[in-house]
Wavefront OBJ file of the C-alpha trace (Angstrom):
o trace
v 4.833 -1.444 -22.356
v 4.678 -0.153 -25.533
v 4.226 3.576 -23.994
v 7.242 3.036 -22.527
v 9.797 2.239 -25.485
v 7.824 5.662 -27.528
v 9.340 7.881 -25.103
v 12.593 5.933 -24.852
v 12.305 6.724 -28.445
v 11.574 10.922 -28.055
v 14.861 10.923 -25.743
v 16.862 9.098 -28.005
v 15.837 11.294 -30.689
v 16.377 14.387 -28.493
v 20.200 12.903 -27.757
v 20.392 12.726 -31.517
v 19.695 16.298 -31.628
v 21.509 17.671 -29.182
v 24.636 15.145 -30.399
v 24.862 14.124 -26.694
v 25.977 10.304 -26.323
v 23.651 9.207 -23.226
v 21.023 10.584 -20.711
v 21.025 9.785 -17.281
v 18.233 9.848 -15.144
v 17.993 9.857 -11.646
v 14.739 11.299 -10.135
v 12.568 8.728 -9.045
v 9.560 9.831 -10.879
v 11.628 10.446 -14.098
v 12.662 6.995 -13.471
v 8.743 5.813 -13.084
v 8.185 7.455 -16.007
v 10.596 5.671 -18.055
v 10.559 2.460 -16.436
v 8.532 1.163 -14.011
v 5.205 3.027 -13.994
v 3.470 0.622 -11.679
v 5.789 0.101 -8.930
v 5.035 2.404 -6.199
v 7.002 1.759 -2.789
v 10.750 1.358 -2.630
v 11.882 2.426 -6.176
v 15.004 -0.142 -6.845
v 16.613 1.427 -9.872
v 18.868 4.456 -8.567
v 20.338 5.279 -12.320
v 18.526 4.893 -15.632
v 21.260 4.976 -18.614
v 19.265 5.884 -22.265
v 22.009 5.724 -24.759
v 21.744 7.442 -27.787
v 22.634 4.168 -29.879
v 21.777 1.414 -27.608
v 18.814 -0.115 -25.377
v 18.530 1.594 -21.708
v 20.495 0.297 -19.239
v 19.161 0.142 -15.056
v 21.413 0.217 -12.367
v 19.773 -2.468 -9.911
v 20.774 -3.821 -6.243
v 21.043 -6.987 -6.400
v 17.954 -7.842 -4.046
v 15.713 -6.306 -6.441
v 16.650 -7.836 -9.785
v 14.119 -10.440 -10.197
v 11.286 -7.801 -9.319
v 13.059 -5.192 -12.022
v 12.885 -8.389 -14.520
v 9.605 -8.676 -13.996
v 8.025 -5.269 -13.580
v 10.017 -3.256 -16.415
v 10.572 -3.936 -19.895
v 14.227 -2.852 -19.859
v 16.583 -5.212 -21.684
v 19.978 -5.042 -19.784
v 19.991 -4.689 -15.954
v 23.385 -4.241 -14.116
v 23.552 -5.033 -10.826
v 25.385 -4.005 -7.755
v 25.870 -5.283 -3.862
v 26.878 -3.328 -0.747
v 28.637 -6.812 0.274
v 30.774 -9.372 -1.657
v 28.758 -12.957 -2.101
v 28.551 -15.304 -4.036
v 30.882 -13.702 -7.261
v 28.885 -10.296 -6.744
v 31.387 -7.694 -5.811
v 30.821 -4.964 -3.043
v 29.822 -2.044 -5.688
v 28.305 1.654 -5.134
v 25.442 2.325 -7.662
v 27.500 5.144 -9.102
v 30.642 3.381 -9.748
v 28.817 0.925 -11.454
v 27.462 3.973 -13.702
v 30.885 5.412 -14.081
v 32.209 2.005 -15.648
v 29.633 1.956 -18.076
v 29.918 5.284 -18.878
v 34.270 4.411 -19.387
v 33.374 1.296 -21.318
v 31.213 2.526 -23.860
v 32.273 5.837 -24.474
v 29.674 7.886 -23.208
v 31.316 10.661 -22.804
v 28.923 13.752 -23.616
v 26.231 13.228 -21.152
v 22.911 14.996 -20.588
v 21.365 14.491 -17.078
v 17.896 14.772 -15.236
v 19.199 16.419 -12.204
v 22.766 17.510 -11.259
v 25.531 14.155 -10.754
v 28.397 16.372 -9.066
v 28.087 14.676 -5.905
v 28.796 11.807 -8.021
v 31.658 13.213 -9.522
v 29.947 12.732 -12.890
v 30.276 15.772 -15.195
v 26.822 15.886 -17.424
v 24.243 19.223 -18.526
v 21.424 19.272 -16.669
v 18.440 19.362 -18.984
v 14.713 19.406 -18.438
v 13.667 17.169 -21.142
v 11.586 14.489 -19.194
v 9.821 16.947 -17.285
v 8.524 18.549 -20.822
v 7.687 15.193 -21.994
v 5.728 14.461 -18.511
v 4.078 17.553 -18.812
v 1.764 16.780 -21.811
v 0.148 13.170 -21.007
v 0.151 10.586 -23.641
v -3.126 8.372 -24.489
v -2.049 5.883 -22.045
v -1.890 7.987 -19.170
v -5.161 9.847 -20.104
v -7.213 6.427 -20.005
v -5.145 6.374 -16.506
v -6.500 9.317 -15.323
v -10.194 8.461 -16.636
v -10.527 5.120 -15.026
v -9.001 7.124 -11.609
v -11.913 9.786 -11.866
v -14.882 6.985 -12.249
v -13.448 4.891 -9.280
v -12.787 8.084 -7.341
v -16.363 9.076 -8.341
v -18.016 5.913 -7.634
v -16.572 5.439 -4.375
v -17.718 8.928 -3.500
v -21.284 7.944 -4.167
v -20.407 4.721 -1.621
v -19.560 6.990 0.757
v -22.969 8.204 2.209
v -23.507 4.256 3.408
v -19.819 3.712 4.653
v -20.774 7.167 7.382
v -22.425 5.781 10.568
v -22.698 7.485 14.129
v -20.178 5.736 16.039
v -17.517 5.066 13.582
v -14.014 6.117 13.881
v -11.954 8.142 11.858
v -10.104 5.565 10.903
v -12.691 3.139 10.178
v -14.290 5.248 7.905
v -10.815 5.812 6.139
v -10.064 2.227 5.733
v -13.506 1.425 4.476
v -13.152 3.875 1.637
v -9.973 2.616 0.968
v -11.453 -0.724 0.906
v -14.217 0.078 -1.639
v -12.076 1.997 -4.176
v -9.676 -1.345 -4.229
v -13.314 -3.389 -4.813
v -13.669 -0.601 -7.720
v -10.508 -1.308 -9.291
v -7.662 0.989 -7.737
v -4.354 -0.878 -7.336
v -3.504 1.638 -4.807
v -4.615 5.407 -2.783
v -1.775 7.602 -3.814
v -2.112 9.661 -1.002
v -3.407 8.927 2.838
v -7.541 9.575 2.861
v -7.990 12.003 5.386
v -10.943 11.425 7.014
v -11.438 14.785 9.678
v -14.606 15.121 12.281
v -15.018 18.065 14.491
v -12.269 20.093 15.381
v -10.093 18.055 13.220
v -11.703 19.198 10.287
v -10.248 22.742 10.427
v -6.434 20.890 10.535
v -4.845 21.041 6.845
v -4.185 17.601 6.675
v -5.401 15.521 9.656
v -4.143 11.742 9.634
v -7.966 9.762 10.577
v -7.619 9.251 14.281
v -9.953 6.641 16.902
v -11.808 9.928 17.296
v -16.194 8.962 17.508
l 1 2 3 4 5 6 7 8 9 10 11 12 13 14 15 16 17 18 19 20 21 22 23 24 25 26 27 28 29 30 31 32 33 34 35 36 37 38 39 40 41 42 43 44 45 46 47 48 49 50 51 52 53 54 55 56 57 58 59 60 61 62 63 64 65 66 67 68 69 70 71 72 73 74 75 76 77 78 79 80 81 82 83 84 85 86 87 88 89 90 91 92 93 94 95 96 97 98 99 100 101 102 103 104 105 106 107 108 109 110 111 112 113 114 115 116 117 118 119 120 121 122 123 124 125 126 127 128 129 130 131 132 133 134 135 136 137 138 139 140 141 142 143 144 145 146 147 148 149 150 151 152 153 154 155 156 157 158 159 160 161 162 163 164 165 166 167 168 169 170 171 172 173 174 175 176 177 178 179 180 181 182 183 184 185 186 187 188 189 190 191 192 193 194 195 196 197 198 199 200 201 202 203 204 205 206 207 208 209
């Protein structure tokens, strides 16, 4: 994705301000951001490396490297293993980090959340968040397409309520007809509350009539 490699391009130019050698990012939705904005469930790349000099680097277990090939556009993937097989060494995801970091020199790093645990010494900085803050063109259109599904399933609605449904029914029917509309996926659970469920904050659709 072309969206992708501009803000690869805003951090490198950030490093190159700040004279810092790498950032490291580590929050999963930093890492969506940067990486992988379709995947939704079970985010496989613990450590994103963005070098101030070089092309990003993921850190990758090895059962998720073909889906990391194929769903980002990020040219070098390292992987690690929890077990040794097959010439694949038994590897933590941060050790793996700290040897790249060794190897290339990386030395002044700038990081999206703190790496102490990690025993990785790096700035925390807030840079991503800034640059997530104020949407790009890409994930306007996003949000556009999101409001005329969400809007069009809402007018689908009035036929998908019937006396005698569930809850639940209901719930997965809606579901159902904003996929037909075009949504890869709900981001969060429908609720779907009848009677004294409708006063509860956020009810999870039941069998309940």
């Amino acid at each position: 994705m072309k969206e992708i490699e501009k803000r690869w391009k805003r951090i490198r130019n950030y490093l190159e301000d700040k004279k810092a050698d790498v950032f490291i990012v580590s929050d999963p939705h930093n890492i969506r951001y940067l990486a992988c904005p379709e995947m939704r469930s079970h985010l496989p790349i613990p450590f994103l490396l963005i070098p101030r000099s070089e092309e990003p680097i993921a850190i990758v277990p090895h059962a998720d490297l073909e889906r990391v090939k194929d769903k980002t556009p990020i040219p070098e993937i390292l992987i690690y293993s929890t077990v040794s097989f097959n010439g694949v060494n038994a590897e933590k995801p941060e050790e793996l980090m700290k040897k790249v970091l060794a190897e290339k020199k990386l030395s002044f790093v700038l990081c999206d959340r703190t790496l102490s645990k990690f025993k990785v010494e790096g700035k925390v900085d807030d840079f991503i968040e800034t640059m997530r803050a104020i949407k790009d063109q890409y994930e306007i259109e996003c949000l556009k397409t999101a409001q005329k599904i969400t809007i069009e399933a809402a007018k689908k609605l009035k036929d998908i309520i019937e006396e005698g449904k569930t809850e639940l029914q209901i719930a997965n029917e809606l579901d159902y007809t904003m996929r037909k509309l075009g949504a890869s996926h709900v981001h969060f659970d429908t609720i779907i509350a009848s009677g004294k469920h409708s006063a509860y904050a956020h009810h999870q659709p039941s069998k309940k009539k």
